[in-house]
C-alpha positions in Angstrom: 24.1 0.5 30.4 20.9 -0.5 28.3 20.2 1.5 24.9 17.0 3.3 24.9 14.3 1.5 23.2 14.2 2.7 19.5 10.3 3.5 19.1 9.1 1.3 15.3 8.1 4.1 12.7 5.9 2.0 10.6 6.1 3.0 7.0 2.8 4.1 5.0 2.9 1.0 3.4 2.2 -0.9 6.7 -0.2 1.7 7.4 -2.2 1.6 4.5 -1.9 -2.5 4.3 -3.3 -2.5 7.9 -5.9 -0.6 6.9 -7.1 -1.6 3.4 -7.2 -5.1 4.8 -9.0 -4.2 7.8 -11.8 -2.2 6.1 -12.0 -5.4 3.6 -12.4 -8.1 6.5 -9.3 -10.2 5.3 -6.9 -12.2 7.2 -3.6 -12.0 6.2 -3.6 -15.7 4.5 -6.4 -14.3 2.0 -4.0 -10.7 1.7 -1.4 -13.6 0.9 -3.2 -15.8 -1.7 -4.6 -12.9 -3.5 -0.8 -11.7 -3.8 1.0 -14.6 -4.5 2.9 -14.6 -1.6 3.0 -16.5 1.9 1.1 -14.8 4.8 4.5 -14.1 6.7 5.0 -11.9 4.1 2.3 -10.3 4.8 2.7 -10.3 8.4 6.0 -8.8 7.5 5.3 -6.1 5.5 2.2 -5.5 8.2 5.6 -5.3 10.7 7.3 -2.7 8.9 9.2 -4.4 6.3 9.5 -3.5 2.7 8.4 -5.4 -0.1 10.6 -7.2 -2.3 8.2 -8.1 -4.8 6.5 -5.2 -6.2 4.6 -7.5 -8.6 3.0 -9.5 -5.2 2.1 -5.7 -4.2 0.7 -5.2 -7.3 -1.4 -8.0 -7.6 -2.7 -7.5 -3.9 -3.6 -3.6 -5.3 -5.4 -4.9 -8.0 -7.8 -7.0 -6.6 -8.7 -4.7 -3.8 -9.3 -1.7 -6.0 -6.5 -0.1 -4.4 -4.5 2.6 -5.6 -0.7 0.7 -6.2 1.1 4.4 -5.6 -1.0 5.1 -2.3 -0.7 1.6 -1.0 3.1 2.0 -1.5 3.5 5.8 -0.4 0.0 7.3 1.0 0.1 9.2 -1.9 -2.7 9.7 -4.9 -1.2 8.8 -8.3 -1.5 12.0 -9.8 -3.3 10.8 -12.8 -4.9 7.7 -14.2 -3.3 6.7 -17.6 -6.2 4.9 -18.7 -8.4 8.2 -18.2 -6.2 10.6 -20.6 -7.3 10.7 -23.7 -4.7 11.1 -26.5 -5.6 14.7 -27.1 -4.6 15.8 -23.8 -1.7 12.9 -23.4 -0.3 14.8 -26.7 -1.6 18.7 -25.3 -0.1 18.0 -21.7 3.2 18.6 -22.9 4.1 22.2 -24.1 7.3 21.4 -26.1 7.1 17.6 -26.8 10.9 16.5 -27.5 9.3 14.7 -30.9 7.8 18.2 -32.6 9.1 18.3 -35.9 9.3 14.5 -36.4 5.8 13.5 -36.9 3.1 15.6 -38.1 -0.3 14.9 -37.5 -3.2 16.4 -39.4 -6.9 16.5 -39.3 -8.7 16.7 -43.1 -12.2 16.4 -43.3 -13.2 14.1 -46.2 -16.0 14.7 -48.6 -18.2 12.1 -50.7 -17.8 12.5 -54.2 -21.3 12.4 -56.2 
């Protein structure tokens, strides 16, 4: 008796890798230089397989002006660190676990004549 063939779920990160480098025009030895990494890695993870080295995934994000969370999961990081200001970094929070430690104050300074 023969097992039914299993059908391949490919992961989102296969998904989006196909894609991103698709919609770029590179071949997975480019993906591979840009990343650090050997194109059978590439044509791994293009297979399905996870990445080991998140930094090699990083990298390849980076240069392609890829979101690193989406390329991983599919999903949108919810927000850009380097777009908060500190304002809202500090209102985002309604009950920081460091109130009453620091206290931050505004005064407006005057020249003297």
């Amino acid at each position: 008796m023969t097992k039914p063939a299993r059908k391949k779920v490919q992961s989102p990160f296969s998904k989006n890798l196909k894609a991103i480098l698709e919609e770029r025009g590179l071949s997975q030895k480019t993906a591979a230089d840009i990343a650090g990494t050997t194109a059978s890695t590439i044509n791994d993870w293009l297979a399905g397989s996870q990445p080991a080295d998140l930094l090699c995934v990083q990298k390849l994000a980076r240069a392609l002006k890829a979101d690193f969370e989406w390329l991983l999961t599919g999903n949108q990081s919810r927000t850009n660190i380097q777009d908060i200001s500190m304002a809202e970094l500090f209102d985002s929070e309604p009950d920081p676990s460091f109130s009453g430690i620091f206290e931050i104050s505004a005064r407006r300074l005057r020249r003297k004549n």
